[in-house]
ZADRENTOR-228327 format. One record per atom (N, C-alpha, C): x, z, y; residue number from 1; atom name; residue in one letter. Coordinates in steps of 0.2 Angstrom, whole numbers, plus 5000, padded with zeros to 4 digits. Layout:
<nodes>
px=X pz=Z py=Y i=NUM at=CA aa=A
...
</nodes>
This chain:
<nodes>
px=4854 pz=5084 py=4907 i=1 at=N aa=X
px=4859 pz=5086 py=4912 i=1 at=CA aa=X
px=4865 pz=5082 py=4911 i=1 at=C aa=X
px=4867 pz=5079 py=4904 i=2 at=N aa=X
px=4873 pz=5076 py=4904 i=2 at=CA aa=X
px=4871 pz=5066 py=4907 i=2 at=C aa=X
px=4865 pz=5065 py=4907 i=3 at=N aa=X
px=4864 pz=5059 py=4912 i=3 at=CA aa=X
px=4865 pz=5060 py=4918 i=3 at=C aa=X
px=4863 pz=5065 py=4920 i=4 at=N aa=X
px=4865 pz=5066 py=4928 i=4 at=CA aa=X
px=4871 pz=5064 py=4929 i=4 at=C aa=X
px=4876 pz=5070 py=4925 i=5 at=N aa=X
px=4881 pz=5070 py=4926 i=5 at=CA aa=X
px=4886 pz=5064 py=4926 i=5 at=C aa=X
px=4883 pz=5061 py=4922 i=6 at=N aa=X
px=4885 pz=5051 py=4919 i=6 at=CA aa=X
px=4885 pz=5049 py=4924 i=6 at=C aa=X
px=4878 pz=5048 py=4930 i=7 at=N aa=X
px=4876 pz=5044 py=4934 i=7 at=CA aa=X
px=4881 pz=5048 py=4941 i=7 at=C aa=X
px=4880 pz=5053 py=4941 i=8 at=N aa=X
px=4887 pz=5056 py=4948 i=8 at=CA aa=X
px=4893 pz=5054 py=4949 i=8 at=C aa=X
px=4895 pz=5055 py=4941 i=9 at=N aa=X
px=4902 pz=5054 py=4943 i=9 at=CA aa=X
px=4905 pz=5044 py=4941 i=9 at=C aa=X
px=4901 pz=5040 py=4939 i=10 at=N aa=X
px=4899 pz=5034 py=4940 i=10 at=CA aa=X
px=4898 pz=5030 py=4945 i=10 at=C aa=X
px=4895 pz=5033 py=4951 i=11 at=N aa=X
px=4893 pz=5032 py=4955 i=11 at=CA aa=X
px=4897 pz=5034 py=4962 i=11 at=C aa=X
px=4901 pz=5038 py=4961 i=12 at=N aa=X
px=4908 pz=5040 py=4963 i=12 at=CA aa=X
px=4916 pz=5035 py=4963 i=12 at=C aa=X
px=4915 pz=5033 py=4957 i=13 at=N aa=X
px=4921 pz=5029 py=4955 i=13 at=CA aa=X
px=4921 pz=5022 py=4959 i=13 at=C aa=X
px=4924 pz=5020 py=4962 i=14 at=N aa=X
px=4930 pz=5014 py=4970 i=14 at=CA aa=X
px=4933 pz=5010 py=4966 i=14 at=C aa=X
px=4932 pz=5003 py=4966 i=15 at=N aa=X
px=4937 pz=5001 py=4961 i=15 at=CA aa=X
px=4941 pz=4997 py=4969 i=15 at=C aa=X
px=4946 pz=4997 py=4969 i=16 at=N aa=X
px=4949 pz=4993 py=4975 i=16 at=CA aa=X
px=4956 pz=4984 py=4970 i=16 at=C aa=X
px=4951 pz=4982 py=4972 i=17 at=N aa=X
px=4952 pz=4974 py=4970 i=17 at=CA aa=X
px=4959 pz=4972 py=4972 i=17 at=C aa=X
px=4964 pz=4968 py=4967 i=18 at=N aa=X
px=4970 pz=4966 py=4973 i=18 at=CA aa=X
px=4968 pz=4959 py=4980 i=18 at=C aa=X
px=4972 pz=4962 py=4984 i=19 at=N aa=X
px=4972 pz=4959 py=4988 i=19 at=CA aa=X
px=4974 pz=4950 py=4988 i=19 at=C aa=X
px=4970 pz=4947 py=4991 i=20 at=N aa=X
px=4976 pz=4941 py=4993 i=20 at=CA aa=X
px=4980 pz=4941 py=4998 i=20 at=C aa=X
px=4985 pz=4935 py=5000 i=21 at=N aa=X
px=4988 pz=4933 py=5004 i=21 at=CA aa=X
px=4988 pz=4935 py=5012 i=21 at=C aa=X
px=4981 pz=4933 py=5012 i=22 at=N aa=X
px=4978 pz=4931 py=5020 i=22 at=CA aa=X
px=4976 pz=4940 py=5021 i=22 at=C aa=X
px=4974 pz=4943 py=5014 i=23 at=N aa=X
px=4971 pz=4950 py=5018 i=23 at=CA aa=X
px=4977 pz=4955 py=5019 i=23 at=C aa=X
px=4982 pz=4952 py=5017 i=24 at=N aa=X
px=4988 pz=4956 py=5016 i=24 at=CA aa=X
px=4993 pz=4953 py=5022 i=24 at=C aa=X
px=4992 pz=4949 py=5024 i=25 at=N aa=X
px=4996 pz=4951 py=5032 i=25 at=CA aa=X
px=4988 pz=4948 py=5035 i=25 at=C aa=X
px=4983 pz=4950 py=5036 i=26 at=N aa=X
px=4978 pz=4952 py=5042 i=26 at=CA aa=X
px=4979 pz=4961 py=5039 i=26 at=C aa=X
px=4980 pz=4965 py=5038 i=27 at=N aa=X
px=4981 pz=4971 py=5035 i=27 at=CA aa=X
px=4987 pz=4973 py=5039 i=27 at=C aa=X
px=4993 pz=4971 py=5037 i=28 at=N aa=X
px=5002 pz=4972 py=5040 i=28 at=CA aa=X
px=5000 pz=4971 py=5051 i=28 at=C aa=X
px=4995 pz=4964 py=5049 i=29 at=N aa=X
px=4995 pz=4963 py=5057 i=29 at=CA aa=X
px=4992 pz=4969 py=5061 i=29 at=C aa=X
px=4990 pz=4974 py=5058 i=30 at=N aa=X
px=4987 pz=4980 py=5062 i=30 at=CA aa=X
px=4992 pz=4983 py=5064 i=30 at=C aa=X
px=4999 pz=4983 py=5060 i=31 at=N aa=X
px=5005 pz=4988 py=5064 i=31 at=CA aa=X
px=5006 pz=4984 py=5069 i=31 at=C aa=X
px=5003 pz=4979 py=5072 i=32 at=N aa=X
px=5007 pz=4976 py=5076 i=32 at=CA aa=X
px=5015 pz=4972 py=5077 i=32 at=C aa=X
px=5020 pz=4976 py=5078 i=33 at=N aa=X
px=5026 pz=4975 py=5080 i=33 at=CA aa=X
px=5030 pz=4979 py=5075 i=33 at=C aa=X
px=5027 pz=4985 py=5073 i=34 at=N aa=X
px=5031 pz=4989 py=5071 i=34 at=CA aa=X
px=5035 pz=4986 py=5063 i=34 at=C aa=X
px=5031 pz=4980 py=5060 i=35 at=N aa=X
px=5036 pz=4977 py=5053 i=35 at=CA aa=X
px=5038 pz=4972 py=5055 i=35 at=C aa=X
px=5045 pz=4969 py=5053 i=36 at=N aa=X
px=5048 pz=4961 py=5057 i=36 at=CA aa=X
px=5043 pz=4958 py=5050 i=36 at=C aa=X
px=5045 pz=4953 py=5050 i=37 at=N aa=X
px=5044 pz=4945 py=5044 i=37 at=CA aa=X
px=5046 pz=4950 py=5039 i=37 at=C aa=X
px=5055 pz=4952 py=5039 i=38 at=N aa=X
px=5059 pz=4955 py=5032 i=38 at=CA aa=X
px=5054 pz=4960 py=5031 i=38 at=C aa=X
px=5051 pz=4964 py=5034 i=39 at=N aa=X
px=5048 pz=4972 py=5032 i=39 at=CA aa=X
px=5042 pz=4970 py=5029 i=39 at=C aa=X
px=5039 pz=4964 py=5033 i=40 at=N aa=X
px=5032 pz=4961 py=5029 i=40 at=CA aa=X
px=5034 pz=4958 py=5022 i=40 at=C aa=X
px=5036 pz=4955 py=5023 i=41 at=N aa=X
px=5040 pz=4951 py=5015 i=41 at=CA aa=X
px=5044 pz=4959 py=5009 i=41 at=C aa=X
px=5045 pz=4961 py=5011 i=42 at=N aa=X
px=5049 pz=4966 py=5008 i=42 at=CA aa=X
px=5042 pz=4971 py=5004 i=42 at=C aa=X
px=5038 pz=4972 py=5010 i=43 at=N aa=X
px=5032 pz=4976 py=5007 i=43 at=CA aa=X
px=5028 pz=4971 py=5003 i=43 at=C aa=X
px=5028 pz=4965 py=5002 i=44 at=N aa=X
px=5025 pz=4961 py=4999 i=44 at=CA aa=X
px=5027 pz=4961 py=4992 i=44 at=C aa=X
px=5035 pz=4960 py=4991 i=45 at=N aa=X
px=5037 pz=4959 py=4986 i=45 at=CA aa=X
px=5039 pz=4965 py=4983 i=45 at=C aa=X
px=5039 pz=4974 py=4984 i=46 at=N aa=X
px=5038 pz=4977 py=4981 i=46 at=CA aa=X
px=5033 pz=4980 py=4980 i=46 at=C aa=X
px=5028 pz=4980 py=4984 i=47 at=N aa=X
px=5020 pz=4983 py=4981 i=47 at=CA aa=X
px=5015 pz=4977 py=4979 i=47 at=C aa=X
px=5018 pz=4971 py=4980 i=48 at=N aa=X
px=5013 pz=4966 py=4976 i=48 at=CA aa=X
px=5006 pz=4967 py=4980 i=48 at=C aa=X
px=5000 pz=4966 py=4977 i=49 at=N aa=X
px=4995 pz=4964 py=4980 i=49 at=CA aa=X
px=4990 pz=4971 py=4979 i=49 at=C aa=X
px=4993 pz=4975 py=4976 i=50 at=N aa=X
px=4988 pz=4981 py=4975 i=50 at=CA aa=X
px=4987 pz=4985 py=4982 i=50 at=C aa=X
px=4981 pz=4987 py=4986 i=51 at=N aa=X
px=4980 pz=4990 py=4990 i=51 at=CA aa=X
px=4984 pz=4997 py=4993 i=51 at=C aa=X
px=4984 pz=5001 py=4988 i=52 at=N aa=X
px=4986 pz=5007 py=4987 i=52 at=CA aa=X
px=4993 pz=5005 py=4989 i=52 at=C aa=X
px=4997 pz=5003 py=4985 i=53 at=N aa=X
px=5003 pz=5003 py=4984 i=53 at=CA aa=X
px=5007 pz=4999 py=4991 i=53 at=C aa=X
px=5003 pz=4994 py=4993 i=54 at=N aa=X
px=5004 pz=4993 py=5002 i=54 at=CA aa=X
px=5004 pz=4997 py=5004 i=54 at=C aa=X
px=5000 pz=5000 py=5005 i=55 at=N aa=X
px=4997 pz=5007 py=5010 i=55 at=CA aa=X
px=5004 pz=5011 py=5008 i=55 at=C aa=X
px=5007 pz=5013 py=4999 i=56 at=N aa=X
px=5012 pz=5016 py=5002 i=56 at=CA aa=X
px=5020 pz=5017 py=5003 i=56 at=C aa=X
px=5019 pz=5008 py=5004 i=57 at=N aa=X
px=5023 pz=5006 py=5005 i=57 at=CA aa=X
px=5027 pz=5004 py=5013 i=57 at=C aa=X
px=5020 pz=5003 py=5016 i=58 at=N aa=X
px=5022 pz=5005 py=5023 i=58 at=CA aa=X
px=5021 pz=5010 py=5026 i=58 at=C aa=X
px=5019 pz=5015 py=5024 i=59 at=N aa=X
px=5020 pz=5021 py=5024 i=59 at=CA aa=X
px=5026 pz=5022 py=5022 i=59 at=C aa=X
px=5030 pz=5024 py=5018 i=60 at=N aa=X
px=5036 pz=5024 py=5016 i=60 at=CA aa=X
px=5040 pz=5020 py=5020 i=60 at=C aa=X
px=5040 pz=5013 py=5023 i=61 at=N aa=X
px=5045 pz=5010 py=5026 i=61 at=CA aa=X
px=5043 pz=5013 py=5035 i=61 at=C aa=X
px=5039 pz=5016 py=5037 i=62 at=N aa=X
px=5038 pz=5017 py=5045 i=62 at=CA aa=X
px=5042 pz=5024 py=5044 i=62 at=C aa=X
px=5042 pz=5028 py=5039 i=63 at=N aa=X
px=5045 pz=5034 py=5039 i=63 at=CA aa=X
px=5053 pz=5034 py=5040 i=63 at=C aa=X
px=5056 pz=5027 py=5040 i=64 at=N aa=X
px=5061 pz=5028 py=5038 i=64 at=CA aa=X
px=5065 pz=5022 py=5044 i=64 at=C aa=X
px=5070 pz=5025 py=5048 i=65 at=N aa=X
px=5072 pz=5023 py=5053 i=65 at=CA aa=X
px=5082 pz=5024 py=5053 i=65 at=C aa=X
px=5081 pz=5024 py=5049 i=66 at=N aa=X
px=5090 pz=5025 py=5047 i=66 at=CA aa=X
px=5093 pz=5016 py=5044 i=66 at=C aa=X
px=5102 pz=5019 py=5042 i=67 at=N aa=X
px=5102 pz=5011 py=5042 i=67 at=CA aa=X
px=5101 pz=5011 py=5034 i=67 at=C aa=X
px=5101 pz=5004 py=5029 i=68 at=N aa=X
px=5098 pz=5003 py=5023 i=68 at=CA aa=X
px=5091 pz=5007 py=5022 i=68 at=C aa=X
px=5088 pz=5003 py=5027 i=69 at=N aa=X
px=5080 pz=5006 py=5027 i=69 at=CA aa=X
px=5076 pz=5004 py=5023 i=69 at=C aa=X
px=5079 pz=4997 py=5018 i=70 at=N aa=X
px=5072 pz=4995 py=5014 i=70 at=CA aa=X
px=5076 pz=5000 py=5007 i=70 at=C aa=X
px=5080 pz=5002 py=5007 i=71 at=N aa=X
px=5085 pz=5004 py=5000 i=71 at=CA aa=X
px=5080 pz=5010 py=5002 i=71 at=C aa=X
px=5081 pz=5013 py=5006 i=72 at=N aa=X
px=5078 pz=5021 py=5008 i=72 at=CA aa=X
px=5071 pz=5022 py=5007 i=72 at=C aa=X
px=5068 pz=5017 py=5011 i=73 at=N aa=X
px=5061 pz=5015 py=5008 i=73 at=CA aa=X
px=5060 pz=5015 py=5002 i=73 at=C aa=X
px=5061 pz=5012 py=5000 i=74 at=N aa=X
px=5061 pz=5009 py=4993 i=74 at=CA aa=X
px=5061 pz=5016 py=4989 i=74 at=C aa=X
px=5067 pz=5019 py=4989 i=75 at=N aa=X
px=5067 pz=5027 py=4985 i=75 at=CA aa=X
px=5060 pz=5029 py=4986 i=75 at=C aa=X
px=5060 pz=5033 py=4993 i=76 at=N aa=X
px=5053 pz=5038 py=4994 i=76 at=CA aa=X
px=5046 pz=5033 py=4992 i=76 at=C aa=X
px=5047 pz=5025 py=4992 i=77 at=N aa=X
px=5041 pz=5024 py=4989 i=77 at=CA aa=X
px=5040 pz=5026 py=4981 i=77 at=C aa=X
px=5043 pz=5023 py=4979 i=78 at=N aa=X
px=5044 pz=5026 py=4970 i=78 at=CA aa=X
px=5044 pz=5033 py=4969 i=78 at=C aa=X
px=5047 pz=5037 py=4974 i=79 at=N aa=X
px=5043 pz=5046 py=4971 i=79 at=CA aa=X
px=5038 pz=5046 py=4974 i=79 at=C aa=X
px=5034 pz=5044 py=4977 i=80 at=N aa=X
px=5027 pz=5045 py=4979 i=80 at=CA aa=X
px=5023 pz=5042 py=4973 i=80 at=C aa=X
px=5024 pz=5035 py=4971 i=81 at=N aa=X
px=5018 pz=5033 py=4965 i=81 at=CA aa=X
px=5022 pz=5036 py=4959 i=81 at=C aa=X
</nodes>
């Protein structure tokens, strides 16, 4: 039983690699319009290259439509990770 269980939940585990350069704005280029340069560059320099952390960081940056929007961003992305 505890092989099983070794092999299911082993088999389950996603390891998600960092990104590079090129995958990380062909990624950004799906929002199309909706990040300028500053908002691509912005989400570059605070989630770095890790998958996840882009995702919740434009996530967090599309949320927010007020003025100091990368400062606001920025908050809700830190309480999110």
């Amino acid at each position: 039983m505890e092989i099983i269980q070794y092999l299911i939940l082993n088999s389950l585990y996603t390891y998600a690699y960092p990104f590079d350069n090129d995958s990380i704005n062909a990624i950004l280029q799906f929002a199309g319009n909706l990040f300028s340069a500053e908002d691509r560059a912005f989400i570059q320099r605070v989630a770095g290259r890790n998958p996840y952390l882009i995702q919740a960081m434009s996530a967090s940056l599309l949320e927010t439509n007020e003025e100091e929007r990368h400062s606001i961003a920025a908050d809700r992305f830190y309480d999110r990770i």
